[in-house]
C-alpha positions in Angstrom: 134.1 94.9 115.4 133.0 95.1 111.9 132.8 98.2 109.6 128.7 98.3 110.0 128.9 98.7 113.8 131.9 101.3 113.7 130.4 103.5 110.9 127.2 103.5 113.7 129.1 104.0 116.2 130.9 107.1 115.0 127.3 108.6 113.3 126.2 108.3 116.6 129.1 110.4 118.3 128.7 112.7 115.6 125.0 113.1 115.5 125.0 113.6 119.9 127.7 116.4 119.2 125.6 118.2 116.3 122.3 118.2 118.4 124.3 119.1 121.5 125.7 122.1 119.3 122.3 122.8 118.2 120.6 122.9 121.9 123.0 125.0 123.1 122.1 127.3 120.4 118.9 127.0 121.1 119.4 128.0 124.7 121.3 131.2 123.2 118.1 132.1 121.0 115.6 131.6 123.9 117.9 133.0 126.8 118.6 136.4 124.3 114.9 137.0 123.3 113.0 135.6 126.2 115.2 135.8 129.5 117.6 138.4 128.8 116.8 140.5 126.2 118.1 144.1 124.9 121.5 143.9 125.4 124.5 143.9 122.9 125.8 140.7 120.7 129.3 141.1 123.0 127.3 140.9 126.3 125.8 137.2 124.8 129.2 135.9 123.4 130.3 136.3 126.6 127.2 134.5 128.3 127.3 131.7 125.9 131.2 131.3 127.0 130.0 130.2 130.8 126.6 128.9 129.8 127.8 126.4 126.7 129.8 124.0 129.1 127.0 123.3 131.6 124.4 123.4 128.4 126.6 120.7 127.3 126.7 118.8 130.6 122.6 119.1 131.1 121.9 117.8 127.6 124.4 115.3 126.8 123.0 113.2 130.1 119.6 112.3 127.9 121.5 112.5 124.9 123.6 109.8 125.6 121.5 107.7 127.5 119.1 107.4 124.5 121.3 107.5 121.6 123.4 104.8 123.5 120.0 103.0 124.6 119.6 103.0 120.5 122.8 101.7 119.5 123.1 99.3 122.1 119.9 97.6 121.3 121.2 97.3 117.6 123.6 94.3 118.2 123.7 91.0 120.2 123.3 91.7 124.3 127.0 91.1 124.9 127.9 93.9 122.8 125.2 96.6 124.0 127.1 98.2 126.7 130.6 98.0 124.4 129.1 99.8 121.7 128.0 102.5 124.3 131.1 103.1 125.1 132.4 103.2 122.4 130.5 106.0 121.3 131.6 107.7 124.1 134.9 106.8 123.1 134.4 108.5 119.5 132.6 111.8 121.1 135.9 112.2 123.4 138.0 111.8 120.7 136.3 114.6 118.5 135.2 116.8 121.5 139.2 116.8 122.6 140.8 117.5 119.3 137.9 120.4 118.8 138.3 122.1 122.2 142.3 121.9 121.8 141.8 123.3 118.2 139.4 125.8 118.4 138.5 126.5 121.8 141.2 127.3 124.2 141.3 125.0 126.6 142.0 126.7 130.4 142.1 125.1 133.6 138.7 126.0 134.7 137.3 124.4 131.2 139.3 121.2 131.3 137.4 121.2 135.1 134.0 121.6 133.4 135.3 119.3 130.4 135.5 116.9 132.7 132.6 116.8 134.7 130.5 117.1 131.1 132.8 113.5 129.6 132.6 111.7 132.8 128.7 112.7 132.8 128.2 111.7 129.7 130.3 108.3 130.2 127.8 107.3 133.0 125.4 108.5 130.6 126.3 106.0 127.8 127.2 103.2 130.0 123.6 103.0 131.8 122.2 103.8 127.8 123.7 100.0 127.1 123.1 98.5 130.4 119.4 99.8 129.2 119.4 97.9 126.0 121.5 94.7 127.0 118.5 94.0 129.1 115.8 95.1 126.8 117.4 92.8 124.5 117.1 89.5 127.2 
């Protein structure tokens, strides 16, 4: 793997993580002045606690897919579904060291943790299958 295809790689981990960030935000702005308003910043911290996981899980499916379906198509077919997963790899990698810094990691959010990385995995691998055969 040459520099080029690694520095996409990891922009592509890092870009699917921002917007994933930013979506679940999103969800926070609509869900606290459209569905749920009137209530006190504590009662949405504590909502955005149990809703960012699944936000996560719901988003990064399309996410991947089409990021992946991008940076698949970028290369030769053989290397399509590598580089997938290798973004995949990269998003672990920073998603893992984040949630053990900053995010307290308990037993029922490694569960959810789970479900969202080995959604999104699927996610990326189907993303390059995508491209390798767009590219035939």
């Amino acid at each position: 793997m040459n520099i080029r295809r690694l520095f996409w790689i990891i922009a592509a981990a890092i870009v699917i993580l921002i917007v994933n960030v930013g979506l679940s935000v999103l969800y926070m702005v609509i869900y606290s002045y459209l569905i749920n308003p009137g209530h006190d910043e504590q009662f949405y911290q504590e909502h955005v606690k149990v809703a960012a996981p699944y936000c996560s899980i719901v988003f990064g499916i399309p996410l991947f897919y089409f990021v992946c379906r991008r940076i698949g198509g970028k290369w030769e077919k053989d290397f399509a579904v590598k580089s997938a997963i290798s973004v995949w790899i990269v998003y672990v990698l920073i998603d893992v060291i984040i949630a053990l810094t900053f995010g307290g990691l308990t037993f029922g959010i490694a569960g959810l943790m789970t479900v969202s990385l080995i959604t999104k995995l699927i996610s990326a691998y189907f993303g390059g299958l995508s491209a390798s055969k767009k590219l035939n």
